[in-house]
Each structure stands twice: as structure tokens, then as C-alpha cells.
Backbone atoms as SQL, in Angstrom:
CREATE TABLE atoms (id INTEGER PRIMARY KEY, chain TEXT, resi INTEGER, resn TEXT, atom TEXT, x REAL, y REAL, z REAL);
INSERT INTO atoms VALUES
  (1, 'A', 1, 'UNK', 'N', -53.666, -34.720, 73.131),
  (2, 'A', 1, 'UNK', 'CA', -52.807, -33.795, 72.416),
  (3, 'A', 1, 'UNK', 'C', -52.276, -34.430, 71.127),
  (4, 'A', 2, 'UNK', 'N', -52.019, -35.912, 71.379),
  (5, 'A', 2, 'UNK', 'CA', -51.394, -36.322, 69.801),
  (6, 'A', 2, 'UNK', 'C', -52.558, -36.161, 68.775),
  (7, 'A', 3, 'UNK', 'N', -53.656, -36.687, 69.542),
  (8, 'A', 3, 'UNK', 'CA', -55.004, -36.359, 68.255),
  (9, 'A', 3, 'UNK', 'C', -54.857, -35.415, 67.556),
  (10, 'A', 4, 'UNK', 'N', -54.727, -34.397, 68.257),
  (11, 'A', 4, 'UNK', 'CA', -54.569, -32.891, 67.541),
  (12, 'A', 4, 'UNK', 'C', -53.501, -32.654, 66.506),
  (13, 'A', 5, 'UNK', 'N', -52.821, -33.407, 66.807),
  (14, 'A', 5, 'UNK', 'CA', -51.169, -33.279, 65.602),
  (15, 'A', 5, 'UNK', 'C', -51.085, -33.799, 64.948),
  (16, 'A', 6, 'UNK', 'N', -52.589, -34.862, 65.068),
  (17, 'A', 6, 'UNK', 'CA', -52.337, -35.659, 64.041),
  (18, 'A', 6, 'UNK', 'C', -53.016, -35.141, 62.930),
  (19, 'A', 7, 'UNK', 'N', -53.736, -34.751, 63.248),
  (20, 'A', 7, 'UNK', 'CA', -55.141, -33.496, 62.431),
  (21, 'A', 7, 'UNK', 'C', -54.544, -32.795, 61.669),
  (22, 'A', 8, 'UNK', 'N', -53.666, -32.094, 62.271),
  (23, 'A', 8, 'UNK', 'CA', -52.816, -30.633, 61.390),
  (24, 'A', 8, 'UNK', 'C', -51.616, -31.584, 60.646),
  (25, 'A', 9, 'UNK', 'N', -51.539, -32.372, 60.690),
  (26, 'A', 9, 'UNK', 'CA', -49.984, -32.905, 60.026),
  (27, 'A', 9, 'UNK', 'C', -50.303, -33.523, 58.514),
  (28, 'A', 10, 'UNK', 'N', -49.543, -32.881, 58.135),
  (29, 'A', 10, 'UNK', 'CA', -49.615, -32.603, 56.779),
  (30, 'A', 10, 'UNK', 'C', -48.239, -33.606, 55.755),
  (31, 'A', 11, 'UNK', 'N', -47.927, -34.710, 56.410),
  (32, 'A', 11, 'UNK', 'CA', -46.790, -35.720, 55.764),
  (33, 'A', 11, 'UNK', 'C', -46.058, -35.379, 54.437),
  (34, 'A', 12, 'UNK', 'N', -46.759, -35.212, 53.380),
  (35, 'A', 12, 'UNK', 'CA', -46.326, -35.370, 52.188),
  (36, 'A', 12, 'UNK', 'C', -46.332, -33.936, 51.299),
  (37, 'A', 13, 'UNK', 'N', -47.222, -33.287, 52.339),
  (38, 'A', 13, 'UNK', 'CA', -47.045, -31.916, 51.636),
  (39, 'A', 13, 'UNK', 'C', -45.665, -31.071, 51.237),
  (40, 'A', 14, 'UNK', 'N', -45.673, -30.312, 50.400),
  (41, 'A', 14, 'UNK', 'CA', -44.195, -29.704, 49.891),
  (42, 'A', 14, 'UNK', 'C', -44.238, -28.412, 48.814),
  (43, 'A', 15, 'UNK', 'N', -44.189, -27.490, 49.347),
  (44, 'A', 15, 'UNK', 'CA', -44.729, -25.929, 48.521),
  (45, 'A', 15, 'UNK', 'C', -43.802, -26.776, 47.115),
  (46, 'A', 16, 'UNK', 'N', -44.432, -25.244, 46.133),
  (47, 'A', 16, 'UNK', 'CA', -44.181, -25.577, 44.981),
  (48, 'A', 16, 'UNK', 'C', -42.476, -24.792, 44.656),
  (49, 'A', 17, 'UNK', 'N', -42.601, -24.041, 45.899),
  (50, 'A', 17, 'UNK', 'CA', -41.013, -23.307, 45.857),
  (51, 'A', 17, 'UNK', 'C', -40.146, -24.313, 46.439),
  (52, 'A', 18, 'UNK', 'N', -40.764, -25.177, 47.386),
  (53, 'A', 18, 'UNK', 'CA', -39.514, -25.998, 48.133),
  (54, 'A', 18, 'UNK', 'C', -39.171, -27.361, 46.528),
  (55, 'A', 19, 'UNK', 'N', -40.121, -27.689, 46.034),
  (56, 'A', 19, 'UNK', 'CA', -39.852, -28.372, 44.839),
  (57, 'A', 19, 'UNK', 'C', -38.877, -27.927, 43.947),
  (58, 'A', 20, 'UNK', 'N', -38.977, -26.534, 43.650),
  (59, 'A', 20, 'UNK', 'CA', -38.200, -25.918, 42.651),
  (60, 'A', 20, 'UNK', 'C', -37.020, -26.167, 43.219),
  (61, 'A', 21, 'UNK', 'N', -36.677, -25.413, 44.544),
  (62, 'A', 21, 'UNK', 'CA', -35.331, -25.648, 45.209),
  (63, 'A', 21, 'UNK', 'C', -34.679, -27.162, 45.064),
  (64, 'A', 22, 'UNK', 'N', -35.197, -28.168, 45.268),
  (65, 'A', 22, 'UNK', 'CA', -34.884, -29.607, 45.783),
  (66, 'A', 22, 'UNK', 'C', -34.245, -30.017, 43.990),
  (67, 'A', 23, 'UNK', 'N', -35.499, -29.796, 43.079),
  (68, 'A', 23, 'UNK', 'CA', -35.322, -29.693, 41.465),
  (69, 'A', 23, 'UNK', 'C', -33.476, -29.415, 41.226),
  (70, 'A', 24, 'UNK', 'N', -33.630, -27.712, 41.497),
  (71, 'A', 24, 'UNK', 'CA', -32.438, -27.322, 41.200),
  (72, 'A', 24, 'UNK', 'C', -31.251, -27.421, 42.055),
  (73, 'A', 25, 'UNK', 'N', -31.085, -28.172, 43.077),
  (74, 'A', 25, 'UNK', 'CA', -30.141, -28.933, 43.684),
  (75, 'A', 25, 'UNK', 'C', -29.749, -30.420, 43.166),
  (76, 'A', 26, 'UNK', 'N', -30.588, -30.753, 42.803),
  (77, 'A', 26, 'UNK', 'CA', -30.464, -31.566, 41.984),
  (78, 'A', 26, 'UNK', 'C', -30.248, -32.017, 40.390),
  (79, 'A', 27, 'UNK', 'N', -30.607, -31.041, 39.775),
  (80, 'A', 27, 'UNK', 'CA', -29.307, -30.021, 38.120),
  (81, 'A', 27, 'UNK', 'C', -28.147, -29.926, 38.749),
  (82, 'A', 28, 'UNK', 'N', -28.137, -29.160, 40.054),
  (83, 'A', 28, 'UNK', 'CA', -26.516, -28.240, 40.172),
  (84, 'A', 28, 'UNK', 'C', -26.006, -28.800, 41.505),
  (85, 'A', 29, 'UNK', 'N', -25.631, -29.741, 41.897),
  (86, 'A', 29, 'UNK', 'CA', -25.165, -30.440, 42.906),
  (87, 'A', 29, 'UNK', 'C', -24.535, -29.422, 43.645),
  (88, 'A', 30, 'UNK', 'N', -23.037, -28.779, 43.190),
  (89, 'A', 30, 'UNK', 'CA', -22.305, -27.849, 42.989),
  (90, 'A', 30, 'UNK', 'C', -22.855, -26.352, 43.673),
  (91, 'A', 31, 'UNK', 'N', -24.318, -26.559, 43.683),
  (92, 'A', 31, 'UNK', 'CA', -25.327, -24.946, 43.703),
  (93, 'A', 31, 'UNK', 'C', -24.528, -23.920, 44.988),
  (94, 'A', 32, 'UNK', 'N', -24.686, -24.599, 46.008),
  (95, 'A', 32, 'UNK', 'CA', -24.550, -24.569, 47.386),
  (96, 'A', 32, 'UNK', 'C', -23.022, -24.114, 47.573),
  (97, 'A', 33, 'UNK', 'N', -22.126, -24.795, 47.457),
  (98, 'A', 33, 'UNK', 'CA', -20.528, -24.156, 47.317),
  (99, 'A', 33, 'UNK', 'C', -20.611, -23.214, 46.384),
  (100, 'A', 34, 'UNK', 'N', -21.046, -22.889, 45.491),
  (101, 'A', 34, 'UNK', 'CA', -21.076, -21.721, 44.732),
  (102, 'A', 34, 'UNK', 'C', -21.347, -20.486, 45.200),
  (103, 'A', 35, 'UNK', 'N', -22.752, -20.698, 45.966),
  (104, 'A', 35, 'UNK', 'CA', -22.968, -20.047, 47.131),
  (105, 'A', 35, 'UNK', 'C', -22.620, -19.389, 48.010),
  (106, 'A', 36, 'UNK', 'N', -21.828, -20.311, 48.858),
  (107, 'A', 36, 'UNK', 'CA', -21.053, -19.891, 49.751),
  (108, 'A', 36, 'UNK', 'C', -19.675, -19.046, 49.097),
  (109, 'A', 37, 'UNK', 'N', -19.201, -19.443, 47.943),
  (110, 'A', 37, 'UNK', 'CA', -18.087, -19.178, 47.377),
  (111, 'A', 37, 'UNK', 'C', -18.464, -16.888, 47.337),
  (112, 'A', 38, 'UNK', 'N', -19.369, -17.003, 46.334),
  (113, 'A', 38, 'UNK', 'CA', -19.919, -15.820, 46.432),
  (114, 'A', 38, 'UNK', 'C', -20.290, -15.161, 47.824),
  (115, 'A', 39, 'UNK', 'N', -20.506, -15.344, 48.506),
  (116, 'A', 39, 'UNK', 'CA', -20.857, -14.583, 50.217),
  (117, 'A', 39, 'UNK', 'C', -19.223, -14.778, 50.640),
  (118, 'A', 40, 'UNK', 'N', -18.557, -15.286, 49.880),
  (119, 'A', 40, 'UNK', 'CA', -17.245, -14.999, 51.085),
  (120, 'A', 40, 'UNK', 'C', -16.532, -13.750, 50.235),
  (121, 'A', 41, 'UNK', 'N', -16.809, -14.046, 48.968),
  (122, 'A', 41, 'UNK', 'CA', -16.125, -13.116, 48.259),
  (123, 'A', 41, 'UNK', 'C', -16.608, -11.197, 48.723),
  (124, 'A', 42, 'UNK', 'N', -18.208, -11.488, 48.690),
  (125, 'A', 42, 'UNK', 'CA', -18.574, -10.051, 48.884),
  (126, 'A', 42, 'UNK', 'C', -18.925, -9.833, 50.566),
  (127, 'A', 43, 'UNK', 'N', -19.209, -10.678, 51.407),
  (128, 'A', 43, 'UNK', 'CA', -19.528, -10.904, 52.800),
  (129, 'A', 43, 'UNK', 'C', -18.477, -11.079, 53.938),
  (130, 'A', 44, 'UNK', 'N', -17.781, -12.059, 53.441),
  (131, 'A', 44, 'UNK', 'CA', -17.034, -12.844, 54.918),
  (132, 'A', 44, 'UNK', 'C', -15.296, -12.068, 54.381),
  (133, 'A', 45, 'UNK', 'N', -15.733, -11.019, 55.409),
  (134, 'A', 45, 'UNK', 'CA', -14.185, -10.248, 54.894),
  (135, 'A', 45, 'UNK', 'C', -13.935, -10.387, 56.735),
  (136, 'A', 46, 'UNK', 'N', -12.112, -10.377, 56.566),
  (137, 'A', 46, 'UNK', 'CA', -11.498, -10.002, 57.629),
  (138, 'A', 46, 'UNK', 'C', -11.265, -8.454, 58.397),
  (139, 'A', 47, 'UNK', 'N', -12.177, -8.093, 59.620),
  (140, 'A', 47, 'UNK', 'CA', -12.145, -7.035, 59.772),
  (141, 'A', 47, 'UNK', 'C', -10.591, -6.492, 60.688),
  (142, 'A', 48, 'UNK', 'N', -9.880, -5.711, 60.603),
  (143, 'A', 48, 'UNK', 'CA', -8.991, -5.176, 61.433),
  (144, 'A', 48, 'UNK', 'C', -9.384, -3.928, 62.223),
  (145, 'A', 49, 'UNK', 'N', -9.835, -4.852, 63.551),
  (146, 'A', 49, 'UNK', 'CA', -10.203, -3.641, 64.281),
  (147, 'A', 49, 'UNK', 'C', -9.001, -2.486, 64.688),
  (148, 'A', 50, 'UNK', 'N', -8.053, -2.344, 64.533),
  (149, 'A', 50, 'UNK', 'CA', -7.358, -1.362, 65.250),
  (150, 'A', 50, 'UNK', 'C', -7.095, -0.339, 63.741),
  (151, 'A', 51, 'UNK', 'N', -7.026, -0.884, 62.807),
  (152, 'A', 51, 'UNK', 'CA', -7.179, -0.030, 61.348),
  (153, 'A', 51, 'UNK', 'C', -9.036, 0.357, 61.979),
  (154, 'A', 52, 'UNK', 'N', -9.480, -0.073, 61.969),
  (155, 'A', 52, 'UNK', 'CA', -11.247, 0.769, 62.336),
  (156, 'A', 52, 'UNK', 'C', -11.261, 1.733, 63.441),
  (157, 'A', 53, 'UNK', 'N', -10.601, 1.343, 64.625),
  (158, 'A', 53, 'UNK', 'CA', -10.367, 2.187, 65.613),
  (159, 'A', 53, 'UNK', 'C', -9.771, 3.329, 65.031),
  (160, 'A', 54, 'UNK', 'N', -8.425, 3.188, 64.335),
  (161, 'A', 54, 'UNK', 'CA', -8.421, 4.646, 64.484),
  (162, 'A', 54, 'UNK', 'C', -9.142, 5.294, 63.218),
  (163, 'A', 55, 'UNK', 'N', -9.310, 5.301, 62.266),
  (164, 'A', 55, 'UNK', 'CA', -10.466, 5.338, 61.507),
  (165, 'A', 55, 'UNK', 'C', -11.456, 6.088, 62.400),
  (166, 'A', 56, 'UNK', 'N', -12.171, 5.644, 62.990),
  (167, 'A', 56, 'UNK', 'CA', -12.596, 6.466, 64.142),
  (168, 'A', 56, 'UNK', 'C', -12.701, 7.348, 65.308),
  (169, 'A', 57, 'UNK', 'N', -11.462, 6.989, 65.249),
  (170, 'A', 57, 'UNK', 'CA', -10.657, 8.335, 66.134),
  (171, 'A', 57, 'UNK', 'C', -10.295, 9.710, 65.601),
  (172, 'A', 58, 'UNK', 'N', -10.311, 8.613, 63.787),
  (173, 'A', 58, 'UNK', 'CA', -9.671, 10.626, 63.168),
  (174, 'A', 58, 'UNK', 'C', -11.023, 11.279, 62.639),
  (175, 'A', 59, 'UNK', 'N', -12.377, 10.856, 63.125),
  (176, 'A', 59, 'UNK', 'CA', -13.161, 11.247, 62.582),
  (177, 'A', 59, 'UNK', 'C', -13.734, 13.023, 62.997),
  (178, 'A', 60, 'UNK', 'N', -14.444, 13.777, 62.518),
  (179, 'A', 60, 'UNK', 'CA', -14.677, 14.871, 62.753),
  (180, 'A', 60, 'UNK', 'C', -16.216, 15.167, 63.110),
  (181, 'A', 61, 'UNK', 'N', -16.387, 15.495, 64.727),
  (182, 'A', 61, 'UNK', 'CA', -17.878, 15.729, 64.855),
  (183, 'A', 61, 'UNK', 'C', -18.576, 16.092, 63.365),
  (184, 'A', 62, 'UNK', 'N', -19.840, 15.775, 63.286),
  (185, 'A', 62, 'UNK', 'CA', -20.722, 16.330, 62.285),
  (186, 'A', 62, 'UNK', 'C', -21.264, 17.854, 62.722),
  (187, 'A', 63, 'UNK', 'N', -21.673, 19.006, 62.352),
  (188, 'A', 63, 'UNK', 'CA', -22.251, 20.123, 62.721),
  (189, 'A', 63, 'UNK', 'C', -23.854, 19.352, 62.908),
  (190, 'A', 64, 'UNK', 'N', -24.523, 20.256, 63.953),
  (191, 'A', 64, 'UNK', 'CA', -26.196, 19.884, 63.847),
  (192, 'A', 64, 'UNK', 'C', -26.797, 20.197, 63.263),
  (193, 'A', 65, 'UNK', 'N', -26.734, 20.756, 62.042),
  (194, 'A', 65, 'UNK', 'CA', -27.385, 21.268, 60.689),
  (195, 'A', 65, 'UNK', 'C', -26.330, 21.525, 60.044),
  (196, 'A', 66, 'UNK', 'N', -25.896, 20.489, 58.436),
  (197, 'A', 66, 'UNK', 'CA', -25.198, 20.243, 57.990),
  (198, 'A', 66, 'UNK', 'C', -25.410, 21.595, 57.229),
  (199, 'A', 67, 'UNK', 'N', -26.381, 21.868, 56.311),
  (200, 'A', 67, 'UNK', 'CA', -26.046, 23.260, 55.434),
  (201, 'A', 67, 'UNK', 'C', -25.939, 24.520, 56.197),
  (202, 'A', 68, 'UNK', 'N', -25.639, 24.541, 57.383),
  (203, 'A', 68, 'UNK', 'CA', -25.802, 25.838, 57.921),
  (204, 'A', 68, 'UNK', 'C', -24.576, 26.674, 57.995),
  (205, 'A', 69, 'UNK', 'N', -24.003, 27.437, 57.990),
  (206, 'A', 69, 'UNK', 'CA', -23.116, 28.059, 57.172),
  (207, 'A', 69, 'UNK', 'C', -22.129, 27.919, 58.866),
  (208, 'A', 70, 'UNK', 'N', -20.929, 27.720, 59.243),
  (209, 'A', 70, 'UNK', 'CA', -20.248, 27.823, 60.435),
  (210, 'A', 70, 'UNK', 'C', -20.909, 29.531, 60.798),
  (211, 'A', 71, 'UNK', 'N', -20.912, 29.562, 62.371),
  (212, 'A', 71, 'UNK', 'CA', -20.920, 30.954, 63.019),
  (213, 'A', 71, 'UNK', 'C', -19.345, 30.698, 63.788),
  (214, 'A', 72, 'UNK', 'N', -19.241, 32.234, 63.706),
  (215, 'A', 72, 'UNK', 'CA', -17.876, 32.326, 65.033),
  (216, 'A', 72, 'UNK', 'C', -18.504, 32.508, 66.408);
């Protein structure tokens, strides 16, 4: 079995995208907290579930065919 891994193993190989990445971590040290800085701003929000609960409680069935005019 090691024969075999040794066959497929590929040591030194490195796409030309993982280069670019490694490149520009290395311009922007900084890259990565920036990063994260941005995903908290638009991502990592505090949810209040009981503001959602009722939020959902005051909601109003949908009709089963929205353009259909109400019947009595």
C-alpha cells in the first residue's frame, strides 16, 4: 500500500491559484483580519430569538394562489 502513495504523491506540487494566494498573503499580511473584519460586519450578527419569535407569530397565513381575488 505505501508503494502506491508513493506513486500518486506529488511533494512539491502547488496550483497556480494556491501560489497567487500564498503571493498575496504575503503583500498583505493584514489580508486575513480584514477578512474576517468584513464577514462580521455583514455575517456574524447577534440574533434575538424572542424579537424573531414573535415576528413570527404576527405573521399572516399566505392565500394558495396569491393573485386570486379573496371569495366569501
Amino acid at each position: 500500500m505505501s508503494i502506491l502513495l508513493n506513486i500518486f504523491r506529488r511533494p512539491d506540487y502547488s496550483s497556480e491559484v494556491t501560489q497567487f494566494i500564498e503571493q498575496l498573503k504575503q503583500k498583505q499580511p493584514d489580508l486575513e483580519a480584514r477578512q474576517r473584519a468584513g464577514r462580521a460586519l455583514l455575517w456574524d450578527k447577534h440574533v434575538d430569538r424572542e424579537a424573531w419569535s414573535e415576528f413570527r407569530d404576527g405573521e399572516i397565513a399566505q392565500q394558495p394562489y396569491v393573485y386570486q381575488n379573496k371569495t366569501r
